[in-house]
C-alpha positions in Angstrom: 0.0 0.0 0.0 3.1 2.9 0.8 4.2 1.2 -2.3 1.7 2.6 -4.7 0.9 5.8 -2.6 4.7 6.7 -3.2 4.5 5.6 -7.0 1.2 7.3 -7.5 2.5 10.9 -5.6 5.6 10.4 -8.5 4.1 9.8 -11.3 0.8 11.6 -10.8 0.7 13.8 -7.6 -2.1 15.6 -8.6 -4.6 12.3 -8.2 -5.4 10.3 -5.2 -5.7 6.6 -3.9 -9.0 5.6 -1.9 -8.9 2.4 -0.4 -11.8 0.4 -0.5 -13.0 -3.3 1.6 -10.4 -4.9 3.3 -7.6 -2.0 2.3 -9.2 0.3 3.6 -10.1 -1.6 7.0 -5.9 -2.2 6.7 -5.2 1.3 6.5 -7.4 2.7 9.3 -6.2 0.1 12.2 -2.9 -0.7 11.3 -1.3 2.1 13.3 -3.7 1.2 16.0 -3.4 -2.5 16.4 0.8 -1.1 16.7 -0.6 0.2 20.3 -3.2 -2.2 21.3 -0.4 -4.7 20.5 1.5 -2.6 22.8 -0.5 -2.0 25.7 -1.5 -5.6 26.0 2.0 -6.9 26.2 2.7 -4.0 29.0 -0.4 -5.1 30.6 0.4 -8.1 31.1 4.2 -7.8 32.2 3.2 -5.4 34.9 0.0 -7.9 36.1 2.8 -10.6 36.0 4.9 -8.6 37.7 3.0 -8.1 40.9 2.1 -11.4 41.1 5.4 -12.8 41.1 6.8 -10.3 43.2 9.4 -9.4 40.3 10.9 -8.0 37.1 12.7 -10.9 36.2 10.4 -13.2 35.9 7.8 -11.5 33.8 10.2 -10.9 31.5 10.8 -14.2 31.3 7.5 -15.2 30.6 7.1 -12.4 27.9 10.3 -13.8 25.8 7.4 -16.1 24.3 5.7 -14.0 22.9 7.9 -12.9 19.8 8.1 -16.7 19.1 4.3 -16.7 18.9 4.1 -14.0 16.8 6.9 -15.6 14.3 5.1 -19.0 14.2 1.9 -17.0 13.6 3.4 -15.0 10.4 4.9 -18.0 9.4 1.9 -19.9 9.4 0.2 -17.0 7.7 2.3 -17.0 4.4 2.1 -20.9 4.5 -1.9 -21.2 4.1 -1.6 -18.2 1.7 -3.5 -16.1 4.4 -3.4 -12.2 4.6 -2.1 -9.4 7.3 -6.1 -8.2 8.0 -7.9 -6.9 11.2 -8.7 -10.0 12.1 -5.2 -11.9 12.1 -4.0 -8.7 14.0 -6.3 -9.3 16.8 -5.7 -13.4 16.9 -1.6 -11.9 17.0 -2.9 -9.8 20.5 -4.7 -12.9 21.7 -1.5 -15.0 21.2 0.0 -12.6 23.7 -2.4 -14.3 26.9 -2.3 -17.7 25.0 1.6 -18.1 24.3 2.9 -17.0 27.8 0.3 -19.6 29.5 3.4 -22.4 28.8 6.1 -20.4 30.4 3.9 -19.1 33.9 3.3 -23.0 34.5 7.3 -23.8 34.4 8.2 -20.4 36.1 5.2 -20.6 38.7 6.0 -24.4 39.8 9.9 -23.7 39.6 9.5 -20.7 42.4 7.2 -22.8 44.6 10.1 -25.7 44.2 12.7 -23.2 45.1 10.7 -22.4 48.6 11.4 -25.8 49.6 14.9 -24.9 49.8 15.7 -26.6 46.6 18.5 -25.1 44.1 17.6 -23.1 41.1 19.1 -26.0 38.4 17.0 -28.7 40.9 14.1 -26.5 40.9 14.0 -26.0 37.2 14.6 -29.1 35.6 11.4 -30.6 38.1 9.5 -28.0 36.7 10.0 -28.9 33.4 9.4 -32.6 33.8 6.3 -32.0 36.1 5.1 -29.5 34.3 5.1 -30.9 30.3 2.1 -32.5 30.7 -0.4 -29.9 31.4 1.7 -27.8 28.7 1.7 -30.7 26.5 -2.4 -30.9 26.8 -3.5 -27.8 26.9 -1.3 -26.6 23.6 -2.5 -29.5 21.8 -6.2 -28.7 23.1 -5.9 -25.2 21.0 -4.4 -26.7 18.2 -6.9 -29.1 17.9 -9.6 -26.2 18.4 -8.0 -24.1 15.7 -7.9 -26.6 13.4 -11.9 -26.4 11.7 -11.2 -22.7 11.2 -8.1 -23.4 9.0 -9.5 -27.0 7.3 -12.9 -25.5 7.2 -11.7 -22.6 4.5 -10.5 -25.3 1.9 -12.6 -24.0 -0.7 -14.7 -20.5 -1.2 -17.2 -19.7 1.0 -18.6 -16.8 3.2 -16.0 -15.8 5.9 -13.3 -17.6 4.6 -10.6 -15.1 5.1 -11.7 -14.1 8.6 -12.0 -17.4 9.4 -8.5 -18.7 8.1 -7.0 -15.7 9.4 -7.5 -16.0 13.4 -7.2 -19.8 12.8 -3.6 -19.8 11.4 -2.2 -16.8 13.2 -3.2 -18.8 16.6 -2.5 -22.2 15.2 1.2 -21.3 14.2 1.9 -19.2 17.1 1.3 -22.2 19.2 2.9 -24.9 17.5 6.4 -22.8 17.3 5.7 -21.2 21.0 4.9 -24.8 22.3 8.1 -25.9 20.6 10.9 -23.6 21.6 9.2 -22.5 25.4 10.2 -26.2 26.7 13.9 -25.0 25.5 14.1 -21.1 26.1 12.2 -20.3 29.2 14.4 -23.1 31.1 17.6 -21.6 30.1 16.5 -18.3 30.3 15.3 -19.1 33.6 18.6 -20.2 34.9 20.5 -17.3 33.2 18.2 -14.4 34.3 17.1 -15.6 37.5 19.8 -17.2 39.0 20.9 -14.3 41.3 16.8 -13.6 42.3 16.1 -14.6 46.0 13.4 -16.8 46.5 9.6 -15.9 46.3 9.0 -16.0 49.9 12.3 -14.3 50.5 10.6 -11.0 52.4 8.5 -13.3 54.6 11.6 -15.5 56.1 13.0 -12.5 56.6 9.8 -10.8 58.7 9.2 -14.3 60.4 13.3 -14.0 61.2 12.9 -10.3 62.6 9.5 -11.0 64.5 11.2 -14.1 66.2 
């Protein structure tokens, strides 16, 4: 679209573009979807954030999310989809959906730590405990995703909404599913290997009150 608007200002500056259906719906929410996007991710770091108790670990947690949103373009030029309103708000969704994987390893790995266990103990438990539910519930929204992408095989009304959300979504969970079982683990020990334990401020109260 800046494409023609530049080659249509060069060759012909005295006429104008008007952008029409699905264009037009392009051009009026593309700069806005930029801060929705935005928000949403800053939302949910800072609602992370207090209820972890820190910095480190929502950020974490958020390092999913560009994988989500790469498996999600990915699987958008694959089916043959397009960048519309309605594959920029399956892109925001992935945001809750995609950092669901990593809270369950993080979440269980801090309550493993309390115990008194090390960080390398408490995150390879984590993991193994912690694959199954990841395992399920991923597959549960792949599996749901699925009629909206096999459903579009062949014209029909919808089809591009349809196939849209359902490949954005089902991509962004098949690579985020993938790659969280490897990144959030090592990132994990990297980032929060120098981060007291959860419960940290209460020993220390219990410590001074007794």
């Amino acid at each position: 679209m800046n494409y023609l608007e530049n080659t249509m200002n060069n060759l012909a500056p005295q006429n104008q573009i008007t952008w029409k259906g699905k264009s037009e719906e392009l051009k009026e929410t593309s700069n806005e979807i930029f801060i929705i996007f935005a928000l949403a991710l800053i939302t949910a770091y800072l609602v992370m954030a207090a209820t972890f108790n820190s910095f480190i670990h929502p950020f974490i947690i958020i390092l999913t999310v560009p994988l989500a949103v790469f498996g999600g373009l990915i699987f958008i030029l694959f089916l043959n989809s397009s960048i519309n309103i309605f594959s920029q708000i399956a892109l925001v969704i992935l945001i809750g959906i995609s950092t669901k994987n990593s809270i369950l390893i993080v979440d269980y790995a801090n309550q493993i730590r309390r115990t008194g266990a090390k960080i390398e103990t408490a995150i390879k438990d984590a993991c193994k405990l912690r694959i199954r539910p990841i395992i399920m519930t991923s597959l549960s929204t792949m599996i749901a995703m699925l009629p909206l992408v096999i459903g579009n095989i062949g014209p029909g009304a919808g089809e591009g909404s349809r196939l849209a959300v359902g490949s954005t979504i089902l991509g962004g969970m098949i690579i985020s599913t993938f790659f969280t079982l490897y990144i959030t683990p090592t990132m994990y020990l990297a980032l929060a290997k120098n981060t007291k334990r959860i419960d940290a401020v209460d020993l220390e109260l219990k410590k001074q009150l007794n």
